[in-house]
N, C-alpha and C positions, 0 to 999 in steps of 0.2 A: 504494500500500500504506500501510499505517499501522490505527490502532486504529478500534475503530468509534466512528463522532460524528467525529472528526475531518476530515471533508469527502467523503474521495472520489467517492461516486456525484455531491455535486453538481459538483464539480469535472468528474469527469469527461464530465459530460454538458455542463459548458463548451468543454470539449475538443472533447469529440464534434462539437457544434454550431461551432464557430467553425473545423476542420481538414474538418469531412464527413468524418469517420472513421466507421466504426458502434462502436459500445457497448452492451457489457453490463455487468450489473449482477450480478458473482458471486457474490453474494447469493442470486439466485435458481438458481444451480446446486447450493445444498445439498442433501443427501437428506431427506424430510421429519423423519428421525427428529433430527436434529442442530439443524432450527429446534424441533423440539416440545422440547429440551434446553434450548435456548438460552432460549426461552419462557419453561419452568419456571426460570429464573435459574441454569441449571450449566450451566457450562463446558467447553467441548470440550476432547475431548482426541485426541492427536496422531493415532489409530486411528481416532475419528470423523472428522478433518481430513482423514484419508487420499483416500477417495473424490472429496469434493469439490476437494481439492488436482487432482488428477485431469481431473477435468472442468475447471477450467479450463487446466489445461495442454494439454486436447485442444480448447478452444474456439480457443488461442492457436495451436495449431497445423491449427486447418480456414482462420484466417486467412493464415499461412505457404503454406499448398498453393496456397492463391488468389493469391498475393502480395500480397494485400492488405493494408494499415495497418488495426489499429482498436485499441478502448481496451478494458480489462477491470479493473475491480476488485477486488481482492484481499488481505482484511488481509496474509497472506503476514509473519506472524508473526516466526517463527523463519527463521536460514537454512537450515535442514532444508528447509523448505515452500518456502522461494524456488529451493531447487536441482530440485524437482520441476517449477516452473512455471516457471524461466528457465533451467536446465538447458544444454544447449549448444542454446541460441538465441541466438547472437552479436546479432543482428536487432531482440531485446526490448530496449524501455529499462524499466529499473526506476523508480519518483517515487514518493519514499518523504515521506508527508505526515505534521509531525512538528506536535504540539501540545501545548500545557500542559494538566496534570492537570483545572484549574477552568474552561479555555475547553470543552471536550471534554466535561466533565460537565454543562455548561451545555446544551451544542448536544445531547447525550441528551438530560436530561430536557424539550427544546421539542421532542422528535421525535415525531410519532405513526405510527402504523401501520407499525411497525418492531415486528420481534421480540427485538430486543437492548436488553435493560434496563440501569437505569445501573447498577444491583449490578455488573454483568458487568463494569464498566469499570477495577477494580485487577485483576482476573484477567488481561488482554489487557494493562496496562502490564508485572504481573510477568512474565509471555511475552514481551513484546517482545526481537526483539536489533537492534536498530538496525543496518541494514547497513555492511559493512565495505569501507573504500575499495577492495579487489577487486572488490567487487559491481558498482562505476561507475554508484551509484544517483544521479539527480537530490536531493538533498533540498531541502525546500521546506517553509519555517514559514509554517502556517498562521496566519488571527487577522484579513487583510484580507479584501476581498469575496473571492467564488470568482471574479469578473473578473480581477482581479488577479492572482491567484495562475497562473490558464491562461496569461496572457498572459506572465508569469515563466516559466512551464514552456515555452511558446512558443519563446520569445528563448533559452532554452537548449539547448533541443534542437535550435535550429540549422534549419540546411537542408534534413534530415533530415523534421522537421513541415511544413516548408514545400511539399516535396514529394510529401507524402503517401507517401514510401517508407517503409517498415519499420512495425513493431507497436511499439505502447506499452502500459503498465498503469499504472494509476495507485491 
C-alpha cells in the first residue's frame, strides 16, 4: 500500500517473481468510470473507492479459499479502506510503502501509460493515514532499487514468505 508512484506494482512484481506468488495489479480492478476520473485529474472519492475496495478484498479472498499466498496492490489509503481489504484476515500482511513528496513526484512524472497524473499526487498525500501500530503493517522506505526493498520485505516477513504460507499486499 502507499501513494501512487511510490513503487508498489514494481515492487511487487519483485515479490511476485523472486517468492512464485501470483500478483495482481489492483489497478486494474477499478471500475472504468473511476480510471476515466482519475484520467480527467479528480480525485476519488470514498463512494467511488467503495466498489473497487471490494474487489480487491474479494481477489484477496479467492486467494484465502485456495490457501494460497499471493501479492495484491493496493493504495489502501485510509484505515477505512484497509479495514474492508484486511478486515478479519488475520493471514494478510499489510507493506505499507512510505516515500518522500519529491522522490514520488519524480517516479510520476517518468511514468507512462498510467492513468494517475502527478496533479493527483497532494490529493493521495492529504488522504493518507499512515497505518497504526495495530494495523502490524511492515513499513518500508522506499528511494533504493525495488531489489532491495523485496529483499527487506523478504527478511521480514520471516518464515512466513519463505514458505509461501499466507497472503500479502503490498
Amino acid at each position: 500500500m502507499g501513494v501512487s508512484g511510490v513503487g508498489k506494482s514494481t515492487i511487487a512484481q519483485e515479490l511476485a517473481g523472486r517468492l512464485g506468488w501470483p500478483f495482481e495489479e489492483g489497478d486494474t480492478l477499478h471500475p472504468e468510470a473511476n480510471v476515466a476520473k482519475m484520467h480527467a485529474g479528480l480525485p476519488l472519492t470514498d463512494a467511488d473507492r467503495q466498489p473497487w475496495l471490494e474487489r480487491v478484498a474479494a481477489w484477496i479472498d479467492g486467494r484465502r479459499a485456495k490457501k494460497q499466498a499471493g501479492i495484491i496492490t493496493c493504495s489502501a489509503l485510509k484505515r477505512s479502506y484497509r479495514r474492508i481489504i484486511v478486515g478479519d484476515r488475520p493471514e494478510v500482511r499489510l507493506v505499507y510503502l512510505r516515500g518522500g513528496r519529491d522522490l514520488i513526484a519524480r517516479r510520476l512524472a517518468g511514468r507512462t501509460g498510467h492513468f494517475m497524473p502527478v496533479g493527483l499526487l497532494q490529493s493521495q498525500i492529504d488522504t493518507l493515514e499512515e497505518p497504526l501500530p495495530e494495523e502490524d503493517a511492515l513499513v518500508i522506505d522506499v528511494g533504493t532499487p525495488a531489489a532491495d526493498v523485496a529483499q527487506k520485505i523478504i527478511r521480514l516477513l520471516g518464515a512466513s514468505a519463505a514458505t509461501g504460507s499466507g497472503a500479502m499486499r503490498a
